[in-house]
N, C-alpha and C positions, 0 to 999 in steps of 0.2 A: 644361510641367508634367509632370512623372512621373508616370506612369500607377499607378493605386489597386493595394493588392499585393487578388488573387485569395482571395475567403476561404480559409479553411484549409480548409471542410470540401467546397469544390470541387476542391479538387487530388486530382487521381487517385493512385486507391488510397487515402487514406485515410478513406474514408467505409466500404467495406468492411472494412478494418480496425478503425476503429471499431464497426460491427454485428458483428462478429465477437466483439469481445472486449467488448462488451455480452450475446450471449447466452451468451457461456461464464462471465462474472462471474454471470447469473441463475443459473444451473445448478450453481455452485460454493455460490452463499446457499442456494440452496435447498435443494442436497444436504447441505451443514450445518446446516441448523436441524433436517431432518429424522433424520439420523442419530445427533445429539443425542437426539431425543425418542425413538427408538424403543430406543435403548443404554440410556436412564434406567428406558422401558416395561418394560425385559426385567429390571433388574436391582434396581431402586426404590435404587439407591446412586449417593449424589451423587459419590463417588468412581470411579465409571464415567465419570466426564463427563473428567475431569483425564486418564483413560486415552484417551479419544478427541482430545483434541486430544496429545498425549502420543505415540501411535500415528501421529499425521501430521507432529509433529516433527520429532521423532527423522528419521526419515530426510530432513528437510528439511536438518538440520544436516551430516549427513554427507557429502551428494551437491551443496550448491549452488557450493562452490570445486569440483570436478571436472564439474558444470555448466555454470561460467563455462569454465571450458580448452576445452570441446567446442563450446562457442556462439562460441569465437574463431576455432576452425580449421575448423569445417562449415559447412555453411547454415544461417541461424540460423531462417527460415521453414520447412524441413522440420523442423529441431528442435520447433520449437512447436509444428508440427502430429502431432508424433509424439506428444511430451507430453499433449496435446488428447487422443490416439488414447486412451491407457493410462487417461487420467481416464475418457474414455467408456466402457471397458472396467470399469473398477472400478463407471459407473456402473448397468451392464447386472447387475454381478455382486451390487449390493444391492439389486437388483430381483427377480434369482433368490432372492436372503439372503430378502427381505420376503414373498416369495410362500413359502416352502419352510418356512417357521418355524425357522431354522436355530439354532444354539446362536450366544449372542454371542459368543465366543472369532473366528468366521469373520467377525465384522463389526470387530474390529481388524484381522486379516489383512489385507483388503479395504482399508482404512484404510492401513497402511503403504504398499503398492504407492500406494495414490493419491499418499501425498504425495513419492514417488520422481517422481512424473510431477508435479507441484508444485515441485519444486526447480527443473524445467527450466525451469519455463512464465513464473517471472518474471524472471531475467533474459537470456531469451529476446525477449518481449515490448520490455524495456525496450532493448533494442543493437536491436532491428529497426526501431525506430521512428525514426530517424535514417536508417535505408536508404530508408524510405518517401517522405521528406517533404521538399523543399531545407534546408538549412541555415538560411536565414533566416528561415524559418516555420516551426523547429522550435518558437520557445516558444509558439509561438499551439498548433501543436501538443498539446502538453505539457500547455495550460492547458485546452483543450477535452478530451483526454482525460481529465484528474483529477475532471473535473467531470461528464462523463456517467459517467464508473464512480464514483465517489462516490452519483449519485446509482441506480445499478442496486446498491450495494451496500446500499443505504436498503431500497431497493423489495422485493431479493431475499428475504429471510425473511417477508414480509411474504406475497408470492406462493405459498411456500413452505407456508408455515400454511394458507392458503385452500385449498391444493391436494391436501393431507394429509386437512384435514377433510372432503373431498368425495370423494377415489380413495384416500385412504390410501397405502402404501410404492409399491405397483404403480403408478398415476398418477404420483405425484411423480417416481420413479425414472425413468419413461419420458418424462416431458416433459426432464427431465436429460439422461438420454443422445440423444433427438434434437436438444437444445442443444449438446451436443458435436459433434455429428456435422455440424452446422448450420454450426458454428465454425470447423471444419476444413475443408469445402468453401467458404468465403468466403475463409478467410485465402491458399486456393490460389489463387486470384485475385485476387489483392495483388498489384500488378509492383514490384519492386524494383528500383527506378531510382537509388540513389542510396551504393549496397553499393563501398567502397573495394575494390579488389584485394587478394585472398589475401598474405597474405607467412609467411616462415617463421620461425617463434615458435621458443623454447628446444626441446631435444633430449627433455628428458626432462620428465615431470609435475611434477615435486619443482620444480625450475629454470621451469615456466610460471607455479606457483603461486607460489612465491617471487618471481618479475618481476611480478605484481598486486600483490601487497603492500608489496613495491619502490615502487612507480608511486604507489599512492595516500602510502604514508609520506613520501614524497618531494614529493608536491603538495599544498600548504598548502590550497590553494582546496577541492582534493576532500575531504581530512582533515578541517579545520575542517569543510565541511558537511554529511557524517556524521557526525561525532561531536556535531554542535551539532545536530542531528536527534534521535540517538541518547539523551543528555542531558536533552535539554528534554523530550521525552517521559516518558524513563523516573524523571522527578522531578516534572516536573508535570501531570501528565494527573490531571485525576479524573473523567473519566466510570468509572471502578470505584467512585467512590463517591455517585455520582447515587441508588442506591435509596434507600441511609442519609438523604441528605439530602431528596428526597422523601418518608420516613416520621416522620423524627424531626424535621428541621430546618423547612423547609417544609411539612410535613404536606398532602400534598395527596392520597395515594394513588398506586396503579396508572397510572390514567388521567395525574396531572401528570409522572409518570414516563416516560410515554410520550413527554410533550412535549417533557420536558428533553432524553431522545436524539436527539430530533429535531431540537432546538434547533440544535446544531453543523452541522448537516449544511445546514439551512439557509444557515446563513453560506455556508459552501463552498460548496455547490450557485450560491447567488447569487454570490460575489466570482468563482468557476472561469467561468462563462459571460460575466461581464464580460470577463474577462481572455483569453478566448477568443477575443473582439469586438476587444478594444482590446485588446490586449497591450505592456507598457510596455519600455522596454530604455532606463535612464537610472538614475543609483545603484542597481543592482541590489544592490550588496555593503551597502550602508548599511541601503537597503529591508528586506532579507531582516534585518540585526539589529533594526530596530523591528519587525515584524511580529512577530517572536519575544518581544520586548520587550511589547507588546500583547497577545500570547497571554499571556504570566505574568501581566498587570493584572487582564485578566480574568479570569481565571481565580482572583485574589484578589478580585476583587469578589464575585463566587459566592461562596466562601470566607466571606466576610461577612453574605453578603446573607440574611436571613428574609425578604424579600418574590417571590412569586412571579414576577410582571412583571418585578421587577431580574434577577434570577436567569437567567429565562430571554434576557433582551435581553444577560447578561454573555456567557453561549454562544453564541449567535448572534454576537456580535462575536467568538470566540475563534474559531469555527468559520472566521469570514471572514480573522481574522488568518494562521492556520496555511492557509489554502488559498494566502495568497500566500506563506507561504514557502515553501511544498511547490510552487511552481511555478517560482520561485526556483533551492531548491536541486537541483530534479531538472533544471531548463534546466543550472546552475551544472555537475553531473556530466555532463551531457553532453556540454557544450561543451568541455569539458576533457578530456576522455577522447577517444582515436585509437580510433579503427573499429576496430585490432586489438586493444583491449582491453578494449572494451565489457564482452564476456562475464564477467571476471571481477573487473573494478570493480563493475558494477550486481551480480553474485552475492554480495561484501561488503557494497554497500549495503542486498541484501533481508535478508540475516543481522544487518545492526545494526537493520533496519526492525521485522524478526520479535522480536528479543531485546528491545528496545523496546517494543513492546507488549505482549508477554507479562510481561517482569517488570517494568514501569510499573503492572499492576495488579497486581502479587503487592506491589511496594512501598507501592500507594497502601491494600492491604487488609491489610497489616502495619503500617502505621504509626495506621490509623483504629483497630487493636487496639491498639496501645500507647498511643498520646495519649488517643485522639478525632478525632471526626470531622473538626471542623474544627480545632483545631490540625494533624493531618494534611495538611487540605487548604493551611491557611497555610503549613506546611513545605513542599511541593511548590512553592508560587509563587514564595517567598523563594529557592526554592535554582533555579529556573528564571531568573529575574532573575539572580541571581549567575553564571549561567553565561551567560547573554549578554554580560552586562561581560563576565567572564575571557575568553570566547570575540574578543571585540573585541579584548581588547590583545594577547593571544597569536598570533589570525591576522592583522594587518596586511594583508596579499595579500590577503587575503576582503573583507574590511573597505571595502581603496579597490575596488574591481573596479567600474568605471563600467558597462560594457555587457559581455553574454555573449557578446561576440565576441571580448574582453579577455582571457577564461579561456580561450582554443584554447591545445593545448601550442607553437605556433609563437610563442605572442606570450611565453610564462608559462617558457619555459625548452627 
């Protein structure tokens, strides 16, 4: 009998890997929620708020394709930890901002640099974690990581707020940057055991970046699973319109509103630790379109539902759906992507991830103006469903991919 494979979270290095980017995910909520509140304190314009994320944008968009070219040709662990450095630095500097009463114009400032060191930090993270871990126990991998950062991403605001009302900017700002700082001395002791050998990429930037774009337009498997990522989100998501539907539809308040957010996270929080345990590798290409298929259901039953108990059990399923396909489709990208091009496949995938969520809610909060609320949210499910069929017949290669060992570029072309 074959010997039990080693849990995931005993294989060395990745458990400091993991505490690593657990406390740097608190430190990143935290320092959001809080520089939100004190940008709106200082200016009482809700239009400050859209400049703050705005300010960390922008330069995400600019820098994450010349991101990726640098996380192919350097080490991609000093990358992260340099990016780490720059966040920490930013977050020492709205410590100085909080204590000094500084004009807000310097807490945009502050802002941009961060999200320069933001550009790096995710797919940095994401091409290193395949250096960490064998290949075979990436997806176990994958699925325990989505699952404790999902749930630090729950926790962080939450810690945030508590931390604010008790030390105000100075507190919160310092428990932040010694998060960073925390983060960076763990991930230094990470061993990378598992880093393919250096080779030599295109001559010139233009020719690196054109060979990522190359690479995914050319592989069905990765295409289809960001843009079926990209998609389903950016047409069916209505957590942007959870308040509406807790004040007018379900009438429950504040408090039911707190629940509904919650709702999804649960799902994930539970299906990710399953699947972290027991990690499946059998119709993964099939799996991953019903999950998605299941995310649009639910997400119509919500859509429907005036009962509170429905509502919230339809999230909770949504939440569990979408965590297996997000385990799916980030196994699906990696297994498919060559070491030397990690860096600038996953900097595509954070740019469809980021533009997906962002204008997923600018869609779901135009359309609840135009329609209503819920024909709004009907329209998101309808056109979510329709894009998993489309998606099914048009990628075929996705569609059959029995096991993510199937999707290496040796087997796929």
């Amino acid at each position: 009998m074959p010997a039990a494979p080693v849990s995931v979270y005993r294989l060395p290095g990745f458990l400091p890997f993991l505490i690593a980017r657990i406390v740097v995910v608190f430190a990143v909520q935290i320092q959001a929620i809080v520089v939100a509140w004190q940008v709106y304190d200082l200016t009482r314009d809700p239009l400050s708020l859209a400049y703050v994320g705005l300010a960390q944008f922008i330069p995400m968009l600019v820098l994450l394709m010349p991101a990726g070219d640098l996380i192919d040709r350097y080490d991609r662990k000093l990358i992260l930890v340099l990016s780490w450095l720059v966040e920490g630095v930013c977050a020492a500097a709205l410590l100085w901002l909080s204590l000094s009463g500084a004009a807000v114009s310097w807490y945009y400032a502050v802002l941009v640099l961060y999200g320069c060191g933001r550009a790096f930090t995710g797919p940095a993270l994401s091409s290193l974690l395949p250096q960490i871990v064998p290949r075979e126990r990436l997806a176990a991998a994958i699925a325990a990581n989505s699952m404790i950062m999902r749930g630090a991403t729950i926790s962080g605001p939450v810690i945030g707020g508590g931390l604010y009302a008790i030390g105000g900017g100075g507190l919160t700002y310092s428990v932040c940057l010694a998060c960073f700082l925390a983060g960076c001395v763990l991930m230094l002791r990470v061993p990378v055991r598992y880093a393919e050998k250096m080779q030599a990429l295109e001559a010139t930037a233009w020719a690196r970046f054109t060979a990522g774009i190359h690479f995914i337009r050319t592989r069905p498997i990765i295409l289809g699973t960001i843009s079926l990522d990209l998609f389903a989100v950016l047409l069916g998501g209505v957590i942007a319109l959870l308040p509406i539907y807790a004040q007018e539809v379900l009438e429950v308040g504040p408090t039911g509103l707190g629940l509904l957010r919650s709702a999804m996270a649960i799902g994930e929080v539970s299906v990710g630790l399953y699947l972290s345990m027991k990690p499946f590798n059998r119709h993964v290409g099939l799996v991953m379109f019903g999950a998605v298929a299941l995310f649009g259901v639910a997400n119509l039953v919500f859509a429907l539902s005036s009962l509170f108990w429905l509502s919230f059990a339809a999230l909770v399923v949504a939440g569990g759906a979408d965590m297996v396909s997000m385990y799916i489709r980030s196994s699906l990208v990696q297994f498919s992507t060559p070491d030397t091009m990690r860096g600038r496949v996953n900097a595509v995938n954070m740019l469809f991830i980021g533009s997906s969520n962002e204008l997923g809610e600018f869609r779901a909060g135009t359309s609840a103006a135009w329609f209503g609320v819920v024909p709004a949210a009907l329209l998101g499910c309808a056109c979510t469903l329709t894009v998993t069929g489309g998606w099914m017949l048009g990628f075929k290669s996705l569609r059959k991919v029995d096991r993510f060992e199937d999707a290496s570029p040796s087997k796929v072309g």
